[in-house]
N, C-alpha and C positions, 0 to 999 in steps of 0.2 A: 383492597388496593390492587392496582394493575400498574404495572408495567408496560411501556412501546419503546422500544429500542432495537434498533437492527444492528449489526456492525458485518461487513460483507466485503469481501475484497476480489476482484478480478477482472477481465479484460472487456474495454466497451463494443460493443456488439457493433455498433454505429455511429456514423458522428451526428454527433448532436443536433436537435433543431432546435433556434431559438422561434420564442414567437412575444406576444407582447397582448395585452389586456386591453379593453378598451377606455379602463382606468391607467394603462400606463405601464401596469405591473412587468418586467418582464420575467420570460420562464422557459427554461432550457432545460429539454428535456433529452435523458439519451439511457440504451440498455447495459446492464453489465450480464457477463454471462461468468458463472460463478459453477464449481463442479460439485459433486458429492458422487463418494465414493460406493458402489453397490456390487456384493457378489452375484456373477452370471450364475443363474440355476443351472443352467446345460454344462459350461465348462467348467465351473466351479472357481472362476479367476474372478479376481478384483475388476471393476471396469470405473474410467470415470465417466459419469452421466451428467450433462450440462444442464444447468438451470438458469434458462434467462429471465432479470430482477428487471423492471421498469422504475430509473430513477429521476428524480425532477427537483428541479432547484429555483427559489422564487425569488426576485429582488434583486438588486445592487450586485451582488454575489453572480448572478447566472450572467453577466454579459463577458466579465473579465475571462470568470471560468470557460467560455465558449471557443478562446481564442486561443483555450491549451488542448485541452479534448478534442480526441479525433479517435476515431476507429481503432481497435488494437492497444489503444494506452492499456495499460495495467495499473488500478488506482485499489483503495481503500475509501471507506466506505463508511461512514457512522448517521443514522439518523432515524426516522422514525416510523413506521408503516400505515397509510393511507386510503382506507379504503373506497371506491366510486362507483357509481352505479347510475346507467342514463340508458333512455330508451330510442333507440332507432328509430330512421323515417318509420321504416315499413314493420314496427312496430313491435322488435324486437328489444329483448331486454337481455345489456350488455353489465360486465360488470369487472374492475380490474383491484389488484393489490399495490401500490407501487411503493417505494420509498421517497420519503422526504429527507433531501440532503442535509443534514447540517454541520460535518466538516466531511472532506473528502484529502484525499494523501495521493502522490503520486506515486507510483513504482517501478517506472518504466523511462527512459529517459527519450530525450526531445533533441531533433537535430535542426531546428528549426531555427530561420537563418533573423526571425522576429526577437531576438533576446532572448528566448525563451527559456524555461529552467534546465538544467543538467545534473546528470544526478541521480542516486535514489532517495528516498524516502523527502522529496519536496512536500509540504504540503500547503493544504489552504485549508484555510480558516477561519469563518467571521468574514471582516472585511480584510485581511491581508495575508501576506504569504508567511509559513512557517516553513523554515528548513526543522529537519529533524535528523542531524548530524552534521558532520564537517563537511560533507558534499552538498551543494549548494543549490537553492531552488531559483537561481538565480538573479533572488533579490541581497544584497546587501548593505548593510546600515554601516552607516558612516559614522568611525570612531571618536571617538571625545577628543574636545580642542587638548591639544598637548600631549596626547597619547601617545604613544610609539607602541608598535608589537613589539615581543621580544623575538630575539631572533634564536632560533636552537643549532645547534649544530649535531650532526647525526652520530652516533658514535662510533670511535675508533673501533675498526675491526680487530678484533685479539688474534696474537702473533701466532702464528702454528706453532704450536708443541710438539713436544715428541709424543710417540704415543704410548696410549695409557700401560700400566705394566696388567698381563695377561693374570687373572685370579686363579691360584692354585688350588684343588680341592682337597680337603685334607686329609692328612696321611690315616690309614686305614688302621693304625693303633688306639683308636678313639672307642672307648665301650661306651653302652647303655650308663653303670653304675657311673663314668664319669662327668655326665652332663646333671649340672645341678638341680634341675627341677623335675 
């Protein structure tokens, strides 16, 4: 049994290029660059070392997605590893590892004047958007006929007191024989 699964999170190297198949397919492709941490031999210090990941996204999914990703997002990252190999005009033999998207998460928020999501932890998924907490990926679902939220009130701030009484250490006629254990 084998396993392919990636899961990888951080910042896109580029923005994106879509392109499109001559079936139709389309496919957006863009880099993330992702660190891993390595001690310098000479200085003996932590360093982080970047690893730029080649990811690609096929179908329905890569046109929406194209219209969030830009250079610098910070996203998250789930899907599967693909290997390719093609040979040059001049006859050379090339050969690449990339990822296959299949959900990706945002991290980084959008100030973009298109709707766009706000927020951390927005994500996508499939074909639609998933927030992943109370800050919003800028999709929201419209609540059930009759529904009302409820409404909270924040709670009363408690009154100053006076202050605590200072703990006294005890008095120095305390022996060993009288402490019970």
């Amino acid at each position: 049994m084998s396993i392919n699964r990636v899961n990888i999170s951080g910042n896109l190297t580029r923005d994106p290029e879509m392109r499109q198949t001559a079936g139709g397919t389309q496919i957006l492709q863009f880099g993330v660059a992702v660190n891993d941490r390595r001690r310098n031999p000479q200085t003996g210090e932590w360093e982080d070392t970047p690893n730029f990941v080649d990811c690609v996204v096929f179908g329905a999914r890569a046109e929406p997605l194209s219209r969030f990703l830009s250079k610098g997002t910070k996203v998250a990252i789930e899907g599967k590893l693909r290997y390719s190999s093609w040979e040059t005009k001049d006859g050379q033999r090339r050969s690449k590892l990339e990822v296959v998207v299949d959900d990706l998460e945002f991290f980084s928020q959008r100030s973009g004047q298109d709707g766009g999501y706000q927020g951390q932890n927005a994500g996508y998924q499939g074909g639609g958007y998933q927030g992943a907490g109370q800050q919003g990926s800028g999709y929201q679902q419209a609540p059930a006929p009759g529904y009302s939220a409820p409404s909270y009130a924040a709670p009363a701030a408690p009154a100053p007191s006076a202050p605590a009484p200072v703990a006294t250490p005890p008095s120095s006629d305390v022996y060993d024989e009288d402490i019970p254990f």
